[in-house]
C-alpha positions in Angstrom: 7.6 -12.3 -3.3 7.7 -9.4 -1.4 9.8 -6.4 -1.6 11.0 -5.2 1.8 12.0 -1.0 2.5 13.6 -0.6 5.6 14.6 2.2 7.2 16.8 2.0 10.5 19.7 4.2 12.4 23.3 3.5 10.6 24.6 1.5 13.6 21.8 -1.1 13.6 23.6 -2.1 9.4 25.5 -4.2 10.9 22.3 -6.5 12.6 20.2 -5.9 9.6 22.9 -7.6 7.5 23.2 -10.2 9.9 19.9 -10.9 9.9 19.8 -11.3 6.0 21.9 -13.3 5.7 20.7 -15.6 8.4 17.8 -16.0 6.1 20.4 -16.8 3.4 18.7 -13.9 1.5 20.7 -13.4 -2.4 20.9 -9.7 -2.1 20.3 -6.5 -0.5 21.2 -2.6 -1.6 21.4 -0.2 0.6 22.2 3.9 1.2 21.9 6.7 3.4 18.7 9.1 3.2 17.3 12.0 5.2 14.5 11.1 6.2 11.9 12.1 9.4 9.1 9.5 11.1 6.7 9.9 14.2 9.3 9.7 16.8 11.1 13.4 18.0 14.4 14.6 16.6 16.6 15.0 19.1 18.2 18.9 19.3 21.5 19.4 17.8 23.7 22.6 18.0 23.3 24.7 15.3 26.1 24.9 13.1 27.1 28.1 10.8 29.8 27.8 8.4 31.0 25.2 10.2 31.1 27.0 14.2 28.7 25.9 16.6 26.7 29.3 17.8 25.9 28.0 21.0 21.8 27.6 20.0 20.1 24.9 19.7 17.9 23.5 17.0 15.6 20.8 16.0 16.4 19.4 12.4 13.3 18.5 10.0 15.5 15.5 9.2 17.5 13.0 10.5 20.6 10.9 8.8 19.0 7.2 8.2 19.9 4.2 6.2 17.4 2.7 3.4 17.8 -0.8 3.2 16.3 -2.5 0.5 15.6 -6.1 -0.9 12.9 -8.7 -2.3 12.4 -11.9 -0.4 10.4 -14.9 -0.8 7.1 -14.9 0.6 8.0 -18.1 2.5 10.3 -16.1 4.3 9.3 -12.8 4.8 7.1 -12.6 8.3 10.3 -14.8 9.9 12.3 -11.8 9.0 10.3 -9.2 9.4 10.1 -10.6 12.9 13.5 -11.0 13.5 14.0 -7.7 12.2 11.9 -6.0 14.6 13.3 -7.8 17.7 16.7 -5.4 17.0 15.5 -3.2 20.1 12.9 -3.9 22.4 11.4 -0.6 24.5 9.0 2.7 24.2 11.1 3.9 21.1 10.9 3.5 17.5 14.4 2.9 15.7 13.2 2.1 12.2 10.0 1.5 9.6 9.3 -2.0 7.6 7.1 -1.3 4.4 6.2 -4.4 2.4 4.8 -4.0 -1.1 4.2 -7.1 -2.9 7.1 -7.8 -5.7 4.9 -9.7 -8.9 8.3 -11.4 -9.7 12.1 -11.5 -10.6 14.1 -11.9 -13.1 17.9 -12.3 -13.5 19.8 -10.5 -16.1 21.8 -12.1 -18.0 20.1 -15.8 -17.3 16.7 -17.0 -18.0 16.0 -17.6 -14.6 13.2 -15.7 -12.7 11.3 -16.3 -9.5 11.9 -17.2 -6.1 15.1 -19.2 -6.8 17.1 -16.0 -8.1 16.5 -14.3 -4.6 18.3 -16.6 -2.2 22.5 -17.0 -2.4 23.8 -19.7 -5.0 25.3 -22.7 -2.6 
């Protein structure tokens, strides 16, 4: 199994979930996090007590969305390809990081492994 962080722009949600679920993947959580990577912040007007002054200035942060979920390892390069196919180009919109999950089990049920981590049919 392997447990999947990833970090994108809050618009590209709406792929990532698509996505997912294309790979009929049981469940996901997900939240938003300040966060900073290798590519440059854009500059934003500076904002004091809620008036823009007119400067500008480069955050140490940026608004992103953490998704996070544990996938079986039969599937996890076919999404972790289709994941970074969301935008082609020169520019970074997001980080993968894969950490291997040793396994999974359901509370409430005595079932564990791969079968708890894709959606009931």
């Amino acid at each position: 199994m392997k447990e999947l962080s990833i970090f994108i722009r809050a618009e590209n949600l709406p792929k990532v979930t698509e996505i997912l679920n294309k790979h009929n993947v049981g469940g996901f959580a997900f939240y938003e996090v300040n966060a900073r990577g290798r590519t440059k912040i854009k500059e934003v007007h500076e904002m004091v007590s809620a008036y823009m002054t007119g400067r500008k200035t480069t955050p140490e942060h940026e608004k992103r969305t953490k998704v996070e979920t544990i996938v079986p390892d039969s599937s996890a390069n076919q999404i972790i390809d289709d994941l970074v196919k969301i935008h082609s180009g020169s520019e970074a919109h997001g980080m993968i990081f894969v950490k291997e999950a040793v396994n999974a089990h359901e509370i409430g049920t005595t079932q564990s492994g791969d079968a708890i981590l894709t959606v009931k049919k």
